[in-house]
N, C-alpha and C positions, 0 to 999 in steps of 0.2 A: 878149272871150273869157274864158272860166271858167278860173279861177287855182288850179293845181294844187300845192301846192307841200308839203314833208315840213317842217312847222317845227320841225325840232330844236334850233334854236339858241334860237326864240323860246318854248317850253318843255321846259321840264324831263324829260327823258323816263330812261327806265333802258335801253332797248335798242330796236335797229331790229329790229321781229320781220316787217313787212309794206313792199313795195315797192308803190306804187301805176301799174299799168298799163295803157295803153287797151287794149279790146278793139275794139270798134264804136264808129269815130267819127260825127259828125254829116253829113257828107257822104256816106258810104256808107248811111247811116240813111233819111236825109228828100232827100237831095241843097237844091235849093235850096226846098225848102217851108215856111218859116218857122214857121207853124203846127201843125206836127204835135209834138207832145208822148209823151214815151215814159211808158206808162200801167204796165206791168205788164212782167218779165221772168222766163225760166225756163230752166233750163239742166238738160241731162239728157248725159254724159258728153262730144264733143266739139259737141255739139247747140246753141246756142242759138237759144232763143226769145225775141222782143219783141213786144208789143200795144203799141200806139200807142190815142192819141185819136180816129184817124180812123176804128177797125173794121177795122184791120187787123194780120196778124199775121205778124213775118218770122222769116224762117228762115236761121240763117250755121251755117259749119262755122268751131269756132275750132280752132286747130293751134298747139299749142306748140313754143316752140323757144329752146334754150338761148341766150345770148352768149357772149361770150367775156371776159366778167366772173364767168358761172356761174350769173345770173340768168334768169328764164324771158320770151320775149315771146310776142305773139303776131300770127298772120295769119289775117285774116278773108276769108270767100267767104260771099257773101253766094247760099242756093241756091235761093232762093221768096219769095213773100210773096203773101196770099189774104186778100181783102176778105171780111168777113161778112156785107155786108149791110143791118145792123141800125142804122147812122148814128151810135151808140152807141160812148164807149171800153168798148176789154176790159178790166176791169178784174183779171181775174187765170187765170192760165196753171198748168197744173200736168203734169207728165207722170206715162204710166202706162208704163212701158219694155215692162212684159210684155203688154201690149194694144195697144203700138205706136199710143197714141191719145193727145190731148192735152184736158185737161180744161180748159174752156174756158169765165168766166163772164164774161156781156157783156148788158147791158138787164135785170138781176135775170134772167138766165137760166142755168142751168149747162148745157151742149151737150160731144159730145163731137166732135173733128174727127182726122182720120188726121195722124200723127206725120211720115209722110212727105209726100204731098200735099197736108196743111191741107186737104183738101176735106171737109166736115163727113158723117157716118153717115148714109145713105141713111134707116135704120129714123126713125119719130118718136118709138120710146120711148125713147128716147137723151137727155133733158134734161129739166132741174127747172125748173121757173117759180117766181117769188118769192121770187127767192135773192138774201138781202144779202151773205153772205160764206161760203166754204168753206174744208175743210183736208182734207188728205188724212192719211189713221190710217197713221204707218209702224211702227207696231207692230201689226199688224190681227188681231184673233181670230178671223177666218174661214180657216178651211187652205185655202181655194181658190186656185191659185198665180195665172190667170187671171181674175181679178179684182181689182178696186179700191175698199177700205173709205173712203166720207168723211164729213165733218160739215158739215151744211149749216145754218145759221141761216138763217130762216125770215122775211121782208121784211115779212110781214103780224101773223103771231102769236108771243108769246113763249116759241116751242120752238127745240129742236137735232134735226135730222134726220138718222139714219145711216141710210146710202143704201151696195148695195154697184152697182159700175159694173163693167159686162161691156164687150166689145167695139162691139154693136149694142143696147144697153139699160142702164138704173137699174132698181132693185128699193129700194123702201124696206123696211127692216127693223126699224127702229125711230124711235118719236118721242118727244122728253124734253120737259116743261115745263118753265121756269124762272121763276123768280118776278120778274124784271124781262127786260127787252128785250137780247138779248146783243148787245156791238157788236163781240167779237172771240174766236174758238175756237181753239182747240188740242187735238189729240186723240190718243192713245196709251193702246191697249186698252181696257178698259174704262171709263179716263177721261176724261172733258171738263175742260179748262182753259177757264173760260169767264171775261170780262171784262165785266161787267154796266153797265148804266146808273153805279150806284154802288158798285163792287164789284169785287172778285175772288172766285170760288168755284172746288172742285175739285167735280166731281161724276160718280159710278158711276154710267153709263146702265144698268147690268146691273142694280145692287142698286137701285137710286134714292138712295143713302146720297151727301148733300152735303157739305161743309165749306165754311164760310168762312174767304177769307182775311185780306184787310185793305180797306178805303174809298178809294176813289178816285173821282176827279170827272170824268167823260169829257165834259164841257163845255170843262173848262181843257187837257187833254192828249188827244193820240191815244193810246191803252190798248194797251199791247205784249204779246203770248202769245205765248211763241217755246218750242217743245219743244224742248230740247236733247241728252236720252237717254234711256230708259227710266224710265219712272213721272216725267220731274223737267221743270219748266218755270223761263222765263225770264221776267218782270212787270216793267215799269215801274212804281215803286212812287212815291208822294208822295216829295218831300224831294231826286228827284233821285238816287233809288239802284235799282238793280237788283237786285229781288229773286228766290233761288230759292225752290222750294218744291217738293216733291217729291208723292206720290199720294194723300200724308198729310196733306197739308199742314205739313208742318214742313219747314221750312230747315236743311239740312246744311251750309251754306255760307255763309261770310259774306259781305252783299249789295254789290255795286260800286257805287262811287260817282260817277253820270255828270252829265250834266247834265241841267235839267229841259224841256230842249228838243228829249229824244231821238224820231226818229222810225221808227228803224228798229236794229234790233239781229240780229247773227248771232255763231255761235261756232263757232271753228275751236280745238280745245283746243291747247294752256290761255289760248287767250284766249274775251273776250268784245270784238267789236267794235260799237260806238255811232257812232251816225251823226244827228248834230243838224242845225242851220239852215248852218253854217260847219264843222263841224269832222267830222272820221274819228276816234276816238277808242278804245285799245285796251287794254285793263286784265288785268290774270291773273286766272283765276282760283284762282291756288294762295295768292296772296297780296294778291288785290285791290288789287292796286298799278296806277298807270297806269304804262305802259311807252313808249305813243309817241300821238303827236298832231299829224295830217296834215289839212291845210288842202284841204276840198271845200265847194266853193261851190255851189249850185242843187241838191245833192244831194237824193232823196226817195225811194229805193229803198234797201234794204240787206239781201241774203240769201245765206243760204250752201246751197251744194249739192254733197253728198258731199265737204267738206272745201273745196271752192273759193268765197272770198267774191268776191260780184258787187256793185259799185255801180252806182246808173244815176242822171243827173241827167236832165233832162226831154230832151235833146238825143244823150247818148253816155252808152255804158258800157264800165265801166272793173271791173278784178280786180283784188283785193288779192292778193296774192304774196306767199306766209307765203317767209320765207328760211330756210332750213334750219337746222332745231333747232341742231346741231353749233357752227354759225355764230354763232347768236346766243350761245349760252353760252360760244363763244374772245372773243366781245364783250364780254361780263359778267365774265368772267375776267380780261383785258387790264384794264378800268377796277377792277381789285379788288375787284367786288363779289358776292363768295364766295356767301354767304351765298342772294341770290338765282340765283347760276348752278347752284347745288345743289337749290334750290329747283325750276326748271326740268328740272333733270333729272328729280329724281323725278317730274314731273308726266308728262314725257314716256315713262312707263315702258309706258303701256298702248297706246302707239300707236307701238311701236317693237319686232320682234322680240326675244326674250327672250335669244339668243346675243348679237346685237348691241349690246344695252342693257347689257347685263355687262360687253362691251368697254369701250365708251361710259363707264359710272358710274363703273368704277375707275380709267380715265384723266383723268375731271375730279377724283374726289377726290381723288387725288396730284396734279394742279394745283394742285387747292384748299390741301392741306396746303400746296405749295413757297410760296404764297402768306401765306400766314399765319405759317410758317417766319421769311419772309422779316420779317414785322411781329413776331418776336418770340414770337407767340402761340400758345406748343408743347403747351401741351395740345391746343387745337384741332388744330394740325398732328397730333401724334402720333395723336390720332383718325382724321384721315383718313388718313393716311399706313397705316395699321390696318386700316382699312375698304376702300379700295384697295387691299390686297396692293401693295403698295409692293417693288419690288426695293432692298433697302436700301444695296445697293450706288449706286443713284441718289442717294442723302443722302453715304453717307460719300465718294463724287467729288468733293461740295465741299471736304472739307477737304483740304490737300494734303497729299502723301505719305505719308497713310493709308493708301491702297488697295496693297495689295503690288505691286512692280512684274512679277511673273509673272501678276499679274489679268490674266482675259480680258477681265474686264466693260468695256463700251463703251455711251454713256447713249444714252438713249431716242430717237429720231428719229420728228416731229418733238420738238423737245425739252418736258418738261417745268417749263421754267422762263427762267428770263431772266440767272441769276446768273452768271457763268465761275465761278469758287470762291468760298470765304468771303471773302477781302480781299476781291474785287469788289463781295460784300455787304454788307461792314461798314464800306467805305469810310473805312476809316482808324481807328475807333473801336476799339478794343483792350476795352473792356468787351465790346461786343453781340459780341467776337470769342467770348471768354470764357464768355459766356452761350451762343452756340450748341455750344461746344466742351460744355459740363454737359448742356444738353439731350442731346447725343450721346452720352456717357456712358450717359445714362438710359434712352433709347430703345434702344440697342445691346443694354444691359444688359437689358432685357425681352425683345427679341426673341430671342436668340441661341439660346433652347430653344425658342421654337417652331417652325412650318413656315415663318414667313416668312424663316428661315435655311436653310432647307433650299437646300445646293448651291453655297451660298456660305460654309458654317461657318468655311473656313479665313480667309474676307477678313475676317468679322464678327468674331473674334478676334483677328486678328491688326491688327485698327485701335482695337479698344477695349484690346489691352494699349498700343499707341502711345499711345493718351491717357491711361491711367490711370498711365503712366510718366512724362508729361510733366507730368500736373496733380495729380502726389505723391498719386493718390487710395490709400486705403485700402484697397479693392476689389484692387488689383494681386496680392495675394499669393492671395486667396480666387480668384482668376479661374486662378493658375498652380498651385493647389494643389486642383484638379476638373478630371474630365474636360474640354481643351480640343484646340483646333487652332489654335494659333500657331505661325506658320511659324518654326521656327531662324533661317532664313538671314536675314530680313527683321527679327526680333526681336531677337536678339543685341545689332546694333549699337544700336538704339536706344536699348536697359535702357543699354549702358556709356553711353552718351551721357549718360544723366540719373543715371549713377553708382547704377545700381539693380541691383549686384552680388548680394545675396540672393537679388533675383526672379531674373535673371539663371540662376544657380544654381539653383533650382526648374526652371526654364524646361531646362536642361541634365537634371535628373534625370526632368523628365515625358518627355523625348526617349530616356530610356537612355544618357547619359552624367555617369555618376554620376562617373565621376571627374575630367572637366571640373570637377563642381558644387563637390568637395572640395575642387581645389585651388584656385579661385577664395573661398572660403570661409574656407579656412586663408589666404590672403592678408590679408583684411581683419582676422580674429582676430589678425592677427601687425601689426596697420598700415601696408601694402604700397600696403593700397585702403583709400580710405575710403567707409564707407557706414552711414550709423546707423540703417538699418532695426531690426535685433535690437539692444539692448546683451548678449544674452545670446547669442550666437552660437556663442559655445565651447561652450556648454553645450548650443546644438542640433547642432552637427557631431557632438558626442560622441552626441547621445541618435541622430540618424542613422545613426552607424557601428554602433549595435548593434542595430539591424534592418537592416543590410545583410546581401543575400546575397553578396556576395563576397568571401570570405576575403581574397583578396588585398589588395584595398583596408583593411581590415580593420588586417592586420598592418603597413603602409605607414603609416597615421596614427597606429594606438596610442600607438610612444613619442611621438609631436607632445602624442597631447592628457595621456599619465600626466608628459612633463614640465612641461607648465604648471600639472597639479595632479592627484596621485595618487588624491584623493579622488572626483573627478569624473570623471577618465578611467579609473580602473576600469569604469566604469559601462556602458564598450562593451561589458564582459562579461556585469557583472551585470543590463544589462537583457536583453538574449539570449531568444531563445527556449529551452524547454530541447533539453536535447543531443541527437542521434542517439540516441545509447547510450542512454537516461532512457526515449526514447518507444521504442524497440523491448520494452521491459520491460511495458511498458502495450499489453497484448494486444486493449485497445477502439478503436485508434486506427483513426481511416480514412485512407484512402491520401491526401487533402488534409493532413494534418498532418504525415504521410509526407515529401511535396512539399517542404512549406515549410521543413524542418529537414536537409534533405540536402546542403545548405553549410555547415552549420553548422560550429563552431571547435570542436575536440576539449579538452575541460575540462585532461586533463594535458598539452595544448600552453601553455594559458594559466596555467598554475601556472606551468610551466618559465620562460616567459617573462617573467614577475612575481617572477620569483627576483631578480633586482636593481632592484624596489620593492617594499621588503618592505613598507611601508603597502598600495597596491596590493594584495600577494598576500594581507595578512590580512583587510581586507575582500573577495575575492573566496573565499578559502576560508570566512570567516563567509555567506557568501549560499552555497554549495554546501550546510555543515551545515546552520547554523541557518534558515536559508530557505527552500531548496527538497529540506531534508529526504532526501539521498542517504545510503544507510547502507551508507557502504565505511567499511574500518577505515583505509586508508590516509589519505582525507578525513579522517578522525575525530583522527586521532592527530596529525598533520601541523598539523591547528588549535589543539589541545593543546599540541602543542610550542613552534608558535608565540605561545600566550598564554603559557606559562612562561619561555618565552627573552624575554619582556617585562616579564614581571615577574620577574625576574632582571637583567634590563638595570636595572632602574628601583631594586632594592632595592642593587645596586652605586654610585649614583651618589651624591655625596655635595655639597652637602645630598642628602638623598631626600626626592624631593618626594610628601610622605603622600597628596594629594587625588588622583595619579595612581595610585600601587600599590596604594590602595586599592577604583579603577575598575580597574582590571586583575584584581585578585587575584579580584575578584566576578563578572568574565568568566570567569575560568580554574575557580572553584568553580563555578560552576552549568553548564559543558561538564559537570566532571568527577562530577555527580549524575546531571544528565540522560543521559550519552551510556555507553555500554557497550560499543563498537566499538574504541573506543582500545587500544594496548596498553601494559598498566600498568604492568608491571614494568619498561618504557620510561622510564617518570616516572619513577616511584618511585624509580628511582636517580638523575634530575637534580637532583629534591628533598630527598633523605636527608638532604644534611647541613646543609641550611639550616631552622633553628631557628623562622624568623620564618613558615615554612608548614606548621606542625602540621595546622592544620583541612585542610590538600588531602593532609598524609599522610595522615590517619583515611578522608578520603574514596576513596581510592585502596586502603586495607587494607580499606573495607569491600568493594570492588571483588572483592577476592580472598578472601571470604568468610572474612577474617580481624577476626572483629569484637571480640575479646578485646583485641586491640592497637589496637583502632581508638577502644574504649570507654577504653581507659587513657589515650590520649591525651588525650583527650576529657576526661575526669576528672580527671588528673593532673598534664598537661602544661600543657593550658589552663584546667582545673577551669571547667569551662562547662557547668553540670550542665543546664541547660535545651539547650543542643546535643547534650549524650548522647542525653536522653530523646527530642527530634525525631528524631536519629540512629535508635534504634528506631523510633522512630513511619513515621518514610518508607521506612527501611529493611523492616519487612516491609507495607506498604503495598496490594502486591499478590499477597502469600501468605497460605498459611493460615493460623487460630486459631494451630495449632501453633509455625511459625516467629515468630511476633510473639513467643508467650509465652517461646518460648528465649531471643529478643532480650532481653529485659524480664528475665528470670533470669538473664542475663549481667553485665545492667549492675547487679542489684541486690547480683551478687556482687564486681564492682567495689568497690561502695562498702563493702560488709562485710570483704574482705580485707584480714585484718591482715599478713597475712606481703610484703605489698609495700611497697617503699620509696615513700616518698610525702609532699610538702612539704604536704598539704592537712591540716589536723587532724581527727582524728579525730571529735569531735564534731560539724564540718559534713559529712563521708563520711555518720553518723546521720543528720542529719538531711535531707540528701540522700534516703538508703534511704525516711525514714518517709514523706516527700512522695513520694517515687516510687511505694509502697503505698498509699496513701490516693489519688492519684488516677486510678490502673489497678487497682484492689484485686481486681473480677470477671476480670481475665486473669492472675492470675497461679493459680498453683498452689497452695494456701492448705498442703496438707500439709509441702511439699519449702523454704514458706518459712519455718516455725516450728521446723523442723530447722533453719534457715539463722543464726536470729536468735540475739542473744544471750540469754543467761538474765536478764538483769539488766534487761530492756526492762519495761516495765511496759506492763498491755492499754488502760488509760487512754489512752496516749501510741498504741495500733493500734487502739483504739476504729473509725475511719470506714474502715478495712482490713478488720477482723475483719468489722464488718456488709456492706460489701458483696460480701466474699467467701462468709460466710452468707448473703446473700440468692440471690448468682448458681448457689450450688451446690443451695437449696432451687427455685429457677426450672425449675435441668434435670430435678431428682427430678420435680420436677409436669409438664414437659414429656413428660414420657417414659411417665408414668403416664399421660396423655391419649394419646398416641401409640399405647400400645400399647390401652387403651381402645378406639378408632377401629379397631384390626385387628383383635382379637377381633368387635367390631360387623360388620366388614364379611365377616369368614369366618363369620360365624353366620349374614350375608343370602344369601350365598352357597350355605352348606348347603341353608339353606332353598329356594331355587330348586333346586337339584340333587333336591331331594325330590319339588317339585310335575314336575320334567319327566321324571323316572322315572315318576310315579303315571299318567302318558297316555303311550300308546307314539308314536313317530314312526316314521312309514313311507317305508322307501327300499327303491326299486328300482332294476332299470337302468334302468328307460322316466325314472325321475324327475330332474331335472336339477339340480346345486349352482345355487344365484342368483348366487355370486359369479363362478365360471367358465365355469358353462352345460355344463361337462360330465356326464356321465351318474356315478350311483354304483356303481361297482366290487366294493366291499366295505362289509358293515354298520359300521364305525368311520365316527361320525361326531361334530359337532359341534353343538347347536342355538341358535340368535342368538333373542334376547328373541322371543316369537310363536310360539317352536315352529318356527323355518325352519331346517330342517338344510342345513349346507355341509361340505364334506369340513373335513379337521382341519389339511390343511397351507395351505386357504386361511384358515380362519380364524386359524391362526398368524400369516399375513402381513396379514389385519386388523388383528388386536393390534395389530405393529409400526407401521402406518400410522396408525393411527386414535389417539386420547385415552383414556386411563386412562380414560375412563367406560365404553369401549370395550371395556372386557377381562373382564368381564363373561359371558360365556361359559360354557357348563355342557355336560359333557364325557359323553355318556348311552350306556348301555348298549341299545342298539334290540331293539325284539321284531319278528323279520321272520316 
């Protein structure tokens, strides 16, 4: 008895893709005829056909039918069987579905017989004589839907015969020669795949255009042509491999490697199945792998039809039974071999609806990833897991107590994966714990902005702050400091857990309980908590309080943060947005700036408050002045008084420390230069009768446009003759010639007066006056100072005086003499145009219209613009004003109407 048997064990296989089972045994077949041999088989939907050796041709209904393992079998009825006659086996069966005929070759003859009776076509044009071998075209270029395109090799001469087969008749239509004797065809459209004596060829019956393919010895092997799709054939190639080759003859594919014993080949995609002297053998074609290898003894048929492989050995036939794709790849999956079950799928994409297949490919790649997960290999995982739309809630279930416990999520059924959690996975190993925990990190961390978060943002958040608190990542504060959704309730406890008080606090303020966040903050700044997130903490609650919008919390911390340090805790002021009051003044604002400053802390609240830190109040009033530039006298003065009462503090104390009063005093003089809002008479009595602040009384007298006393001080008190003359110089700074030169005539009579008491000696007073002449000499007054000078001055000693007040007064004489030059010239050009636009009259009427206003003229008064164009005289008045002095130009004419 033939020895059936699936050798898995005894090789090496990658998966069980075919179950091998009988169809038609040997007793239903031959019953006890010993001699009858099965020559030829053919199968047309549940139809088949068998030829035997004897001339005879049977007819079974096969029926399939599931078990209850889910595998398919079968039962045979065996419905006919019709002798031909001819004493002859049949050597080959072919159906024509839509002719309900069967094509039938037996004694080199091709005949056609009825599909259902086997009784052969009454007509006698119905069959070829001299036929060694035939194929039938299922790609056939004839649109006749009742009819049957074939290829018939020719027993006698070295042609191919396309013959098309009707019902009751053959029509030849064409005949091709070949250059050797063909021993096996293949045909689809206008191709022949022909297998020559020595050879393979493709060849165009249409065009006669050949190709060879490759040498082969049809003495040593039976020569295999198996069409397996459009334009591409199957070849038994030397060496033992299977080659494709397409219409082109080129191979798209790489060739499988069988054995050199094959005698029969069919493809049920994505296999190729081989059938030698002993073996069934099945390779992919996605990867030329062999896959499984099944023990048939006596076998010598092997064909497929519409998807179903048939084997027949001389006695019984038998079907291979592909096992459902799904199946084989949970096979390939289970032994971890990814790689190829991905492989498979893709292959299976073209012979599996396109909805389904989308199911299908995204539930093996999230297989695949858990698999690969699982060996560590997270690139690859994270790919698929990517590429499957992965519910990422699937991943973070492993890790425990990630997933929030108000999660709906509940994992995939059946499941995808084999793990209970990470310990289950990591079995005890605390590193590969570790390593899946980062991968997690990383992968959370990419997804969480795209769609594959979509509907679960709050889980995917609120597991990646769980880990980023637990594995002290970096990431923690950037993740609570951007838009997120981590849940309060589930968050909270964790941060205290891992003592992540800061985030914690973030976490409180992205929720709107800012005052939660403060006073967990002011904890740890005070050492209550410990947490060394910030070493600068203090100094962020401070910089927090001053972009807070609520007052209240506001006034609650201040004195916390002004008494750990006045300096820094001012700062909840002065960084502030500015005040209400500031932006109502700034008439450009838009209603968003509006918004943001309508909490804001009223400035004379924080003065008041700041009244006992007076460090505090002086930098908070130096930011009001000097900073953001408010010009109220109350400001002004308040800052003033405050740098006075400091340097006043500081000239009382004793030692007095110079390096300080002398930083003071340089604050308190450049307020009182720059600022004008102050009120002076205010000072000016604090300071009167302190000696050591002459330069801020001079600055304060000059204030009060008292600059005779301001110059004597300046001269007398302090004799600081280089601070006199600045005193002028800034002083009329931004007035006119005039005020400068009174300035400058003041001081020069400072130095000339003798009738004032004065510790300076006279002769440096001189020569104070001649430097102060010599190097303003053009601004001063040259007549009013040679009245002023002594008699005894000699010109030598006002020599660089005397010239450049000669030169400045000959500059204006010549300035002016050109000046008036230029007016004369331009009321002479002027005449003269008034001349030429009298000498032509211009004509106005009512009908005529001004160009400037388009109204009609009223009255002959008018005006003419360069060209002779008249316009009334009160538009051209408001040209003038609009237009450039080149513009005014105008000649004012008396009209002849």
């Amino acid at each position: 008895m033939m020895l059936l048997v699936d050798v898995c064990c005894a090789f090496k296989m990658s998966v069980k893709a075919f179950e091998l089972v009988p169809a038609v045994e040997r007793e239903l077949l031959m019953g006890d005829k010993a001699r009858i041999n099965i020559e030829c088989i053919e199968c047309c939907g549940k139809h088949l056909y068998v030829g035997t050796n004897d001339c005879f041709i049977h007819h079974f209904l096969l029926e399939e039918h599931a078990t209850t393992k889910g595998m398919l079998s079968y039962t045979v009825q065996k419905l006919l069987f019709r002798y031909l006659g001819l004493k002859k086996p049949v050597e080959a069966l072919k159906a024509a579905s839509a002719l309900e005929r069967i094509i039938v070759l037996c004694d080199a003859t091709v005949s056609v017989v009825d599909m259902i009776t086997l009784e052969p076509v009454p007509s006698g044009g119905a069959k070829i004589k001299g036929v060694a071998a035939f194929c039938v075209n299922e790609n056939p270029v004839n649109g006749d839907p009742f009819c049957v395109e074939i290829g018939v090799i020719s027993a006698r001469r070295r042609t191919v015969q396309i013959y098309m087969v009707y019902e009751d008749r053959v029509q030849l239509v064409k005949e091709v020669n070949t250059p050797e004797q063909p021993c096996a065809v293949s045909l689809d459209g206008y191709f022949l795949c022909l297998a020559l004596s020595t050879q393979y060829m493709i060849l165009n019956y249409s065009t006669g255009a050949a190709q060879d393919l490759f040498p082969y010895d049809s003495e040593e092997r039976k020569p295999i042509v198996k069409r397996i799709g459009r334009e591409e054939f199957l070849l038994a190639a030397p060496g033992g491999l299977g080659m494709f080759a397409n219409a082109e003859g080129i191979s798209q594919r790489a060739p499988v490697n069988w054995s050199e014993s094959v005698m029969g080949a069919a493809v049920c995609f994505p296999y190729v199945v081989a059938l030698d002297e002993g073996f069934v053998t099945v390779h992919s074609m996605l990867d030329q792998q062999l896959k499984q290898t099944l023990s048939f003894r006596d076998g010598h048929i092997l064909q497929d039809f519409e998807g179903k492989v048939v084997l027949a050995s001389t006695k019984a036939v038998y079907v291979l039974v592909p096992l459902p794709l799904e199946r084989q790849i949970q096979e390939l999956l289970a032994g971890h071999r990814v790689e190829e079950a991905l492989t498979l799928t893709e292959g299976a994409r073209r012979n599996i609806p396109k909805d389904k297949f989308q199911i299908l490919h995204k539930r093996i790649l999230q297989q695949a990833g858990f698999i690969q997960f699982g060996q560590l290999q997270f690139l690859e995982a994270k790919e698929h897991f990517r590429t499957g739309q992965l519910d990422v809630r699937e991943l973070i279930s492993l890790y425990p107590l990630l997933l929030p416990a108000s999660s709906s999520f509940t994992r995939c059924h059946p499941p995808l994966h084999e793990f209970a959690d990470l310990n289950h996975l990591a079995q005890g190993d605390q590193e590969k714990v570790q390593r899946c925990k980062r991968f997690l990190i990383t992968y959370l961390g990419e997804v969480r902005s795209t769609e594959g978060a979509n509907g679960c943002r709050e889980d995917v958040d609120t597991a990646l702050l769980k880990l980023y608190a637990e594995q002290d990542h970096e990431s923690l504060l950037d993740l609570l400091a951007s838009p997120n959704a981590c849940l309060l309730a589930e968050s909270a406890p964790w941060l205290e857990k891992h003592h992540k008080y800061f985030a914690l606090g973030l976490l409180y303020h992205y929720n709107g309980q800012d005052s939660a966040a403060l006073q967990l903050w002011v904890r740890v700044v005070n050492g209550d908590l410990q947490d060394s997130t910030r070493s600068d903490l203090y100094e962020y609650v401070v910089d927090f309080l001053s972009f807070c919008s609520n007052p209240d919390l506001v006034w609650k911390y201040a004195d916390w943060a002004l008494q750990r340090d006045q300096t820094i805790g001012v700062q909840i002021f002065t960084r502030r947005p500015v005040g209400q009051d500031q932006v109502k003044e700034q008439k450009d604002q838009v209603k968003e700036q509006k918004d943001q400053v309508k909490d804001q802390v009223n400035p004379d609240d924080v003065i008041t408050y700041l009244g006992k830190h007076s460090q505090a109040l002086l930098l908070y009033l130096e930011h009001l002045v000097l900073g953001r530039r408010i010009q109220k006298e109350k400001l002004h003065t308040h800052l003033a008084v405050q740098y006075t009462d400091r340097v006043l503090s500081l000239l009382s104390q004793s030692p007095t420390a110079d390096q300080q009063v002398s930083l003071a005093r340089d604050k308190l003089q450049l307020l009182l230069r720059e600022s004008s809002l102050y009120r002076v008479q205010l000072l000016l009595g604090k300071i009167q009768e302190y000696d050591q602040l002459f330069l801020e009384r001079a600055t304060l007298h000059g204030k009060l446009e008292e600059h005779d006393k301001a110059l004597h001080i300046l001269v007398h008190q302090l004799k600081d003759f280089p601070a006199a003359e600045a005193y002028c110089v800034r002083g009329s700074a931004s007035r006119d010639p005039a005020y400068q030169q009174r300035l400058l005539h003041l001081l020069l009579g400072v130095y000339l007066d003798r009738d004032l008491p004065s510790s300076t000696g006279t002769g440096e007073l001189e020569m104070a006056a001649v430097d102060l002449l010599n190097r303003h000499g053009e601004l001063f007054d040259a007549v009013r100072v040679l009245d002023l000078l002594p008699e005894g001055w000699s010109l030598q000693l006002l020599r660089p005086f005397l010239g450049r007040a000669l030169r400045g007064s000959m500059h204006a004489c010549r300035t002016s003499q050109v000046a008036l030059g230029l007016a004369r010239s331009e009321n002479l050009q002027l005449q003269h145009d008034r001349l030429k636009q009298r000498r032509s009259p211009v004509l106005v009427s009512e009908k005529k219209g001004c160009v400037l206003c388009h109204n009609t003229f009223s009255e002959p008064d008018c005006v003419c613009l360069p060209g002779g164009v008249p316009v009334h005289t009160h538009c051209a008045a408001q040209r003038v004003v609009r237009d450039s002095p080149t513009r005014r130009q105008l000649a004012n004419s008396n009209n002849h109407t």
